[in-house]
N, C-alpha and C positions, 0 to 999 in steps of 0.2 A: 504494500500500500504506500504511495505518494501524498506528501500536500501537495495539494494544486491552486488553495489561496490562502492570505493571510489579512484579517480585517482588525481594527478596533475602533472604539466607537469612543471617544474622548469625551464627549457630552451623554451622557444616557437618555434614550430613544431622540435625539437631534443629529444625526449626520453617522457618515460610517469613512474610514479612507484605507485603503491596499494598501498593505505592506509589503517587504519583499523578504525580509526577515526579520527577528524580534529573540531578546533574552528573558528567559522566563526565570523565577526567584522562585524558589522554595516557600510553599505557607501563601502569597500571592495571589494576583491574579494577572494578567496581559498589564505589560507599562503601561499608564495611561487611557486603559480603558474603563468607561465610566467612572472617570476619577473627578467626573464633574457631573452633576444633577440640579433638572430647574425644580425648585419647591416649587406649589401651587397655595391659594391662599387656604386651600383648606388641609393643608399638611400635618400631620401629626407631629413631624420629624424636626431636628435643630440642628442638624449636620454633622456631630457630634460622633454618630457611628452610623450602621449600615442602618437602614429602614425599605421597605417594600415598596414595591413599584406602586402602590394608589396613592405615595406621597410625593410622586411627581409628575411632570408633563410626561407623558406618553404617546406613543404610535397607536396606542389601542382607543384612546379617546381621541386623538387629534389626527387623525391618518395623513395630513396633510405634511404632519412631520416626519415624514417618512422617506417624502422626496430632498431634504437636507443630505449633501454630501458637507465634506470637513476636509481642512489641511490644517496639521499642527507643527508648530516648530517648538520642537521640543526647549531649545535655548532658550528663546525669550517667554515660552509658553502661553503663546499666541496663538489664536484658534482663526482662520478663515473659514467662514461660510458657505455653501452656495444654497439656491432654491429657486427652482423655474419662478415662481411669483414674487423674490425680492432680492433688491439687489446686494452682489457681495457685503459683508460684513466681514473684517478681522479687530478683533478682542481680545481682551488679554481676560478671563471669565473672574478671575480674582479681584481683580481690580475695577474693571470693568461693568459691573453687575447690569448696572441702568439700561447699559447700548444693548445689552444681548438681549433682557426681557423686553425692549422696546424691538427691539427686531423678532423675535419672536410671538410678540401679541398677535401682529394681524394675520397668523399664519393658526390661530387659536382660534375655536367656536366660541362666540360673546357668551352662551348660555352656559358655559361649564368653568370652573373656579380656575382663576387667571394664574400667567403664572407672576410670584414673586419674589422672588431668591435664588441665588444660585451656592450651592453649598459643593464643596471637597473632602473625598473622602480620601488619607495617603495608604496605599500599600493594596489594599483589596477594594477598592474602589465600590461602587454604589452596583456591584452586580444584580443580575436578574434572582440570585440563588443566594439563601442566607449564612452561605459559607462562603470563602475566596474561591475563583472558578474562572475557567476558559470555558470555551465551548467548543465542538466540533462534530461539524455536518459532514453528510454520505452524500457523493456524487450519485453515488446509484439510488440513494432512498429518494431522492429529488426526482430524479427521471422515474420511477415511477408513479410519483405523486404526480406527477404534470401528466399522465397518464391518467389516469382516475378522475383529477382535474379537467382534463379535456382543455388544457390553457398552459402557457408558459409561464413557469414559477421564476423569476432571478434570483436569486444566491441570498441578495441584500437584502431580501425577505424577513430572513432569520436570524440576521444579526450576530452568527456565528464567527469565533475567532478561525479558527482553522477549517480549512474544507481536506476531504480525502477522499484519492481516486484508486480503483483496486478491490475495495469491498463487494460483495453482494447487498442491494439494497436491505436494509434493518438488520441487518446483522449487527451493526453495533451494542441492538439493546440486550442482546447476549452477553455482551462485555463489562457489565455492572458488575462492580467489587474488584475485577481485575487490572492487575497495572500494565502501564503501555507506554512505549519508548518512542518519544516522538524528538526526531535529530538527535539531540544529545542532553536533552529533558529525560526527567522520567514523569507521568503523571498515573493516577487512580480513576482510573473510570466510577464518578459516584452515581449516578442518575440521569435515567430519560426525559427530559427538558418537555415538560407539557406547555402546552400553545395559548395564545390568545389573539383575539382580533387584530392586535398589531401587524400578522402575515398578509390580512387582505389586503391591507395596501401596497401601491402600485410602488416602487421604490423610483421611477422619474417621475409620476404624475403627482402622487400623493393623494391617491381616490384609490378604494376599496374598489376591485374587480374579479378577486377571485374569492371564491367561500372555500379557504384554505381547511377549515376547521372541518368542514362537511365533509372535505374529502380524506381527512386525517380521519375523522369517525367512520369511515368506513372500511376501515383495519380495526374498528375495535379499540381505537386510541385516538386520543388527543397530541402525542407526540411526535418530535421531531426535533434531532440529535440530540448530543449528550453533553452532562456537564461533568467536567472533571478537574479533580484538585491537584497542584502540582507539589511533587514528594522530590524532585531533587531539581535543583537548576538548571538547566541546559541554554543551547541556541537552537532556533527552528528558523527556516530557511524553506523556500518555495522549492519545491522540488525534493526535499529531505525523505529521507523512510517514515513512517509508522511501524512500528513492531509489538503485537502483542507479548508481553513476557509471561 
């Protein structure tokens, strides 16, 4: 088995950008991945430590943010924006707070709690999973979901750090409990990553067009890849092995 992409998502559920390789920390999760989150005004959370995805903006309420891509430089840790409906924005999200939630309002539904804050979390960042976590998708479970679907799924759907080519579709969810050598990482395969509305959206349009979840319940499940915790440091690189051990 090969990767054959590498994503992270610097803001959580605002933009996604390709990598071409990336070092992974022991106890962590991806550099920089969701190591930034918009509160909402109706937030429980203080930025303080991790808190669940209904205490922030998301793909699944806002589908619109779905079509955000991102460029970050890591030096100055500057975020660039894009979005078919507004124009570039670059932000430093720490400093910055005001610019980013005022570029992201009109891309928000007026009828649902705005957003207000942007909060950092260092080291394990504000993942979808309430442990430290990568993720990673099945080239093959995709092509057959776009099958069932009856419609082309994109990658950026899922929001997945790692992609891998080489498996049989879902065979991954076999792989829970076991560990797996990915480059010169080691990670734990913990758990199949269950779905929510954030997949219907279009990842250029930002409009809901596939009923991803419909065709996931048609296996009898809600999911789609897996999350896993990383047990020794490594580097991962486009093109590297996967190895179950």
């Amino acid at each position: 088995m090969k990767v054959t992409a590498l994503w992270r998502h610097p803001i959580k559920s605002h933009g996604r950008e390709a990598l071409t390789r990336v070092t992974l920390t022991q106890g962590e999760s991806m550099p920089y991945d969701r190591l930034w989150a918009i509160a909402h005004e109706a937030t429980k959370a203080d930025g303080t430590e991790w808190a669940a995805c209904q205490n922030f903006g998301r793909v699944a309420k806002t589908p619109a943010l779905a079509a955000i891509s991102t460029t970050l430089d890591e030096r100055t840790e500057t975020i660039t924006l894009h979005h078919p409906d507004q124009p570039d924005l670059t932000v430093q999200p720490d400093t910055e707070k005001s610019r980013l939630i005022n570029w992201i309002t009109p891309l928000c539904d007026a009828s649902r709690a705005q957003p207000t804050d942007v909060f950092r979390l260092e080291g394990r960042g504000f993942t979808d999973s309430p442990f430290a976590s990568v993720s990673l998708c099945n080239v093959a479970s995709q092509t057959a979901l776009e099958e069932i679907a009856q419609a082309p799924l994109q990658s950026e759907r899922w929001r997945g750090n790692f992609w891998f080519d080489g498996a049989a579709a879902w065979d991954e969810f076999d792989w829970v409990g076991r560990e797996m050598r990915l480059g010169t990482a080691l990670l734990k395969i913990e758990a199949p990553i269950r779905r929510c509305m954030a997949t219907a959206a279009n990842p250029q349009t930002g409009l809901r067009d596939v009923d991803t979840l419909k065709a996931l319940n048609t296996l009898g499940h809600q999911d789609f890849g897996i999350y896993a915790s990383i047990i020794k440091s490594g580097d991962v690189a486009c093109g590297d092995q996967l190895e179950l051990v």
